[in-house]
Every structure is written in structure tokens, then in C-alpha cells.
C-alpha positions in Angstrom: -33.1 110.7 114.8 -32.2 109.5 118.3 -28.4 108.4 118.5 -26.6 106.8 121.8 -23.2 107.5 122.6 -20.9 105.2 125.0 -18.5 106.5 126.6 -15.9 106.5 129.9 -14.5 109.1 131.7 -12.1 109.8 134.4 -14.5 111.9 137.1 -11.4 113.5 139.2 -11.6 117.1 137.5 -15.2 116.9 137.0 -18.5 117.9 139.4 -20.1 114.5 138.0 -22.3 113.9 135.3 -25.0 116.2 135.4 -24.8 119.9 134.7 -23.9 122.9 137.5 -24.4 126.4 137.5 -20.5 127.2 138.8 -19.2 124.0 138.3 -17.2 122.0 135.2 -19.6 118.7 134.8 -18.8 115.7 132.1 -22.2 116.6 130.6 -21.3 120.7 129.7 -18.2 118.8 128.2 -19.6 116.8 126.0 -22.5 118.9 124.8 -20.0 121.6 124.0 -17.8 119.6 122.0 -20.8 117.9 119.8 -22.5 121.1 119.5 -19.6 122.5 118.3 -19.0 119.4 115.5 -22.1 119.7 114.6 -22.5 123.1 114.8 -25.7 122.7 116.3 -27.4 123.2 119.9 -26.7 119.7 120.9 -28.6 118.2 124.4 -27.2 115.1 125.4 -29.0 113.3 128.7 -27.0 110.7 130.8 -27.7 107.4 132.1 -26.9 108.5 135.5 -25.7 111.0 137.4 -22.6 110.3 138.4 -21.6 112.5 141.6 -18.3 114.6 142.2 -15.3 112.8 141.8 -16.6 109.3 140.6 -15.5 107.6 137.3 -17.2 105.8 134.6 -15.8 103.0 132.9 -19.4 102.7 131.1 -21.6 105.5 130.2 -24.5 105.7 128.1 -26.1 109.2 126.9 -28.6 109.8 124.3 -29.0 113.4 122.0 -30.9 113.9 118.7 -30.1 115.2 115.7 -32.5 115.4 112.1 -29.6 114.9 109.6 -27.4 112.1 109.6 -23.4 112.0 111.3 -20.8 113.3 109.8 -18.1 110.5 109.0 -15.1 109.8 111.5 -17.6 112.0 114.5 -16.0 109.5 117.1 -12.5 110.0 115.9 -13.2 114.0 115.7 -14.5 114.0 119.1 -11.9 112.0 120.7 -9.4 114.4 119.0 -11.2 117.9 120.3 -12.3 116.5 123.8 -10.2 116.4 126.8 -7.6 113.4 127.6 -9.9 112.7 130.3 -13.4 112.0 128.4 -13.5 109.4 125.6 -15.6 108.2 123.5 -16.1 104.4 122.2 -19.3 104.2 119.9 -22.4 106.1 118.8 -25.4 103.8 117.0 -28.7 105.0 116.1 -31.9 104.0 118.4 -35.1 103.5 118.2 -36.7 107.6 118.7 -38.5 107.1 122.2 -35.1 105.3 123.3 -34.2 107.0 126.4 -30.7 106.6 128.1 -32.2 107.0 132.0 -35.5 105.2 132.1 -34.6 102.2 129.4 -31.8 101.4 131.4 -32.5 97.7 133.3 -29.4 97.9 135.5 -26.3 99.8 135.9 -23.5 98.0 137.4 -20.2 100.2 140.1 -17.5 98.7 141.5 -16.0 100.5 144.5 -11.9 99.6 144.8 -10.5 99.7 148.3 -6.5 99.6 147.9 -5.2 97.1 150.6 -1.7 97.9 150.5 0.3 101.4 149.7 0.1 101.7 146.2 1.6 105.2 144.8 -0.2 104.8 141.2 -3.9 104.0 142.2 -4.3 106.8 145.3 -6.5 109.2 142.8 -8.5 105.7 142.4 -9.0 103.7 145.0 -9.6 104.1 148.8 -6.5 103.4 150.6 -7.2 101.4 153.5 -4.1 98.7 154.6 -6.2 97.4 158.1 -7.3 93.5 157.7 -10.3 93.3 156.0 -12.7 89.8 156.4 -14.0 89.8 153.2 -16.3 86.4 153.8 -18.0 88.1 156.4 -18.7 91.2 154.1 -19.7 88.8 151.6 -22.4 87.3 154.3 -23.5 91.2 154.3 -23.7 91.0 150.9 -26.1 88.3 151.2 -27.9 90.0 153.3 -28.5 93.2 151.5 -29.9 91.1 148.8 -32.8 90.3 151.1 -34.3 93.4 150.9 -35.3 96.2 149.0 -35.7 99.8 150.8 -32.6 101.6 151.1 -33.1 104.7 152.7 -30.6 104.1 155.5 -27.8 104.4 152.6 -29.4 107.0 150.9 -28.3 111.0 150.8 -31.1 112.9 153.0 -33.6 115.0 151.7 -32.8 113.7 148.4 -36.2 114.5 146.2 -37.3 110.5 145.0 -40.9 109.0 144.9 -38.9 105.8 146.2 -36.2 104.0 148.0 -36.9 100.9 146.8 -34.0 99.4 144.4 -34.1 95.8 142.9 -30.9 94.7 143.7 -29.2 92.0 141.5 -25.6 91.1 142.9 -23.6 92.5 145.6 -20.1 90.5 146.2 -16.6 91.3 147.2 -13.9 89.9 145.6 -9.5 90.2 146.2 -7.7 91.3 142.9 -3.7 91.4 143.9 -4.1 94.6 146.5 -7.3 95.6 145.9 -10.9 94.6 147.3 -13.5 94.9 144.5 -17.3 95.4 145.7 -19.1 94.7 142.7 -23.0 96.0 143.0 -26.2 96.1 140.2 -29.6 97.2 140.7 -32.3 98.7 138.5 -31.9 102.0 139.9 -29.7 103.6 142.8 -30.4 106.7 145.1 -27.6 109.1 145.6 -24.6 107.8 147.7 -26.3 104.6 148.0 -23.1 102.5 147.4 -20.6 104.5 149.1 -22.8 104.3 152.3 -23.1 100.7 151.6 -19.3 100.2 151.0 -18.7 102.1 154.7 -20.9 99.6 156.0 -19.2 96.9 154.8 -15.7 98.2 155.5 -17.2 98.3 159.6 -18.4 95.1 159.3 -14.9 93.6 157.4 -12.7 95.6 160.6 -15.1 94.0 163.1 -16.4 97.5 164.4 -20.3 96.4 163.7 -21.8 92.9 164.1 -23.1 90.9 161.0 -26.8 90.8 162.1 -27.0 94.4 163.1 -27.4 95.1 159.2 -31.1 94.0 159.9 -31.5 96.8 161.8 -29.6 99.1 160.4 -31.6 98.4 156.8 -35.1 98.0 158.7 -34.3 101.6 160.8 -34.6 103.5 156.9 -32.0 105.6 159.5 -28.9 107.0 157.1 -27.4 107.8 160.8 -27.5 103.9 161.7 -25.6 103.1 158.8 -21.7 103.6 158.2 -19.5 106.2 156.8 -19.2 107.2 153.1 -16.2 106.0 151.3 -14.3 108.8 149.2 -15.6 109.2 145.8 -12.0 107.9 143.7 -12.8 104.5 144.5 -16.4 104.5 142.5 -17.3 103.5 139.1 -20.2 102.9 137.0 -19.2 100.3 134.6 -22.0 99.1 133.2 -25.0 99.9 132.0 -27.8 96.8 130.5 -30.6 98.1 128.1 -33.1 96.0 126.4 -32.5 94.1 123.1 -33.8 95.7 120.4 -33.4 99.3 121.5 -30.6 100.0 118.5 -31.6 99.9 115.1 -29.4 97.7 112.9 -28.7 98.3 108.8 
């Protein structure tokens, strides 16, 4: 039987999502502590693959097991992982459910803190310089004209593709903070930080609104702008298909 779990984490202590030879990731975590539950070899594989430092608000991962859950698993689980990790709810799937490739979108927001703020600096990118957040909305607009983004992508990343369907992109002002909200189908590795340093040029007035033509059309990560710092990101949501958990 194929089970999904949900679950959040705070990514500050961890290497990301996916497992590392000589690193702590949120993965090893979690398969440890179900393995050990369930005293049994337990695999879990993620939605995504969070990188170093980045938080998930919303996280789906699927593992299998052939005999049914123990009772209270999720409050057992909260109790033996770390204050960090927690988990919200598991549900049985359909078997060839898979967390990764069922996904339809995933959905980060990236937080850039607008004013000194001594609780959020572990989660947010501090930045108190004006910001014009219509005109990095009118980039928004534009980034949802296209569809290759290799110019905000990692180099020498190993994907068949740097095409993404992307759904929304917007900035919005919360109190002190500017939220970028993003959601595609799929993203390539440091995809919206590189987007988010783009934006942040284009907000300070340090690159012109239509040079994002160029920038996208060059597939050049050099042409693009800096990455943000990895506290401000989080996945926090993740959209699968209806009909993908099986109901009593």
C-alpha cells in the first residue's frame, strides 16, 4: 500500500530535501524516524528537492508499506522527530501515486524583509532600499510570456528541459515584507531565487523593464541577476490531481 505524508519543515539546519553523503537532509530525517516506528526499512521520495537552507510550509512525500498504520503514527512521529520537521497528515493513495511526477504545480513564496526586523532575519532577505513593486509586477507579467528558463537556471544542472509552464508570478506588500508569490508545473534548480534577484534589480532601478526580453531570450544565467539567500524561500504548496487518495 502506497501512503502520502504532508508535512512542513524549517530548512535552516538542514542540506534540503534530498539525501547527502556527508550532509544532514530533511529526507534521512524522516526515513529514519518511520523506519524506526515501523521498524521497517522505510524509503520515502519527496515532491521536490528543496535546496540548502530553504523552508517548506507544504511538502508532500510518498513511502510504501504492506500492512496497515499503526494508530496515533502522526502523533508518534511528531513526538520522536525534531522540533524542526512536522508532520500534518498521512492518507492512503492510489499504488502508482507518485509524489514527484503527479504533482501539477508546486507553489514558493520568497519574503524580502523591508524594514529591520530582529525576529524574521533567519527567514526573510533583509533588504530596507525602496523597492517599486508595480514595476516588478510589470516583470511579472512578463515572465509569464514565456516559457524557457535557462537564464535562471543553476549551470550544468542535468534536465531534458528548461521549459516550465508557469501559472502566476505577483508581488505583493504584507506590513514589512514583499511577498513574490510563483507556480509552475515544474522548476529547475535556483530558478526562483535568480528570478527574485532579477526582480529586486529591476524594483531598485539598476536594470530596465524591457531588458527582461533579453535577458530570458539570451537562455544566459550570466545576463540575469543575483541569487537571493536561501531563508527567504518556501515551497508552500503542492496541487495533485483529484482522485489520487483513496477514500473509506
Amino acid at each position: 500500500m502506497r501512503f502520502f505524508i504532508e508535512l512542513s519543515y524549517n530548512g535552516k539546519a538542514y542540506h534540503g530535501w534530498q539525501n547527502q553523503p556527508d550532509a544532514i537532509s530533511v529526507q534521512e530525517v524522516l526515513e529514519k524516524a518511520l523506519s524506526t516506528l515501523l521498524k521497517l526499512n522505510i524509503t520515502v521520495v519527496g515532491a521536490g528537492r528543496t535546496d540548502t537552507g530553504v523552508h517548506a510550509s507544504q511538502l508532500f512525500a510518498h513511502f510504501d508499506i504492506e500492512d496497515t498504520l499503526p494508530e496515533n503514527l502522526i502523533f508518534k512521529l511528531n513526538s520522536f522527530l525534531p522540533k524542526d520537521i512536522a508532520v500534518h497528515t498521512i492518507f492512503r493513495v492510489k499504488d502508482d501515486a507518485h509524489a514527484r511526477f503527479n504533482a501539477l504545480s508546486r507553489t514558493y513564496n520568497y519574503r524580502v524583509s523591508t524594514s529591520k526586523n530582529v525576529f524574521n532575519f533567519d527567514f526573510a532577505y533583509a533588504l530596507q532600499k525602496p523597492l517599486d513593486v508595480d514595476l516588478m509586477n510589470k516583470a511579472c507579467d512578463i515572465l509569464l510570456q514565456y516559457n524557457n528558463f535557462q537564464c535562471f537556471s543553476k549551470v550544468n544542472t542535468d534536465v531534458k528541459t528548461y521549459h516550465c509552464k508557469l501559472m502566476l508570478a505577483q508581488c505583493m506588500i504584507d506590513n514589512d515584507e514583499l511577498i513574490f508569490t510563483i507556480k509552475a508545473d515544474r522548476f529547475l534548480r535556483n530558478m526562483v531565487r535568480a528570478i527574485v534577484g532579477t526582480l529586486i534589480n529591476i524594483g531598485l532601478g539598476k536594470l530596465e523593464l524591457e531588458k527582461l526580453h533579453d535577458i530570458i531570450k539570451s537562455k544566459d544565467r550570466s545576463k540575469a541577476g543575483f541569487s537571493v539567500p536561501a531563508q527567504g524561500l518556501y515551497l508552500v504548496n503542492v496541487e495533485y490531481p483529484k482522485g489520487i487518495k483513496i477514500t473509506d
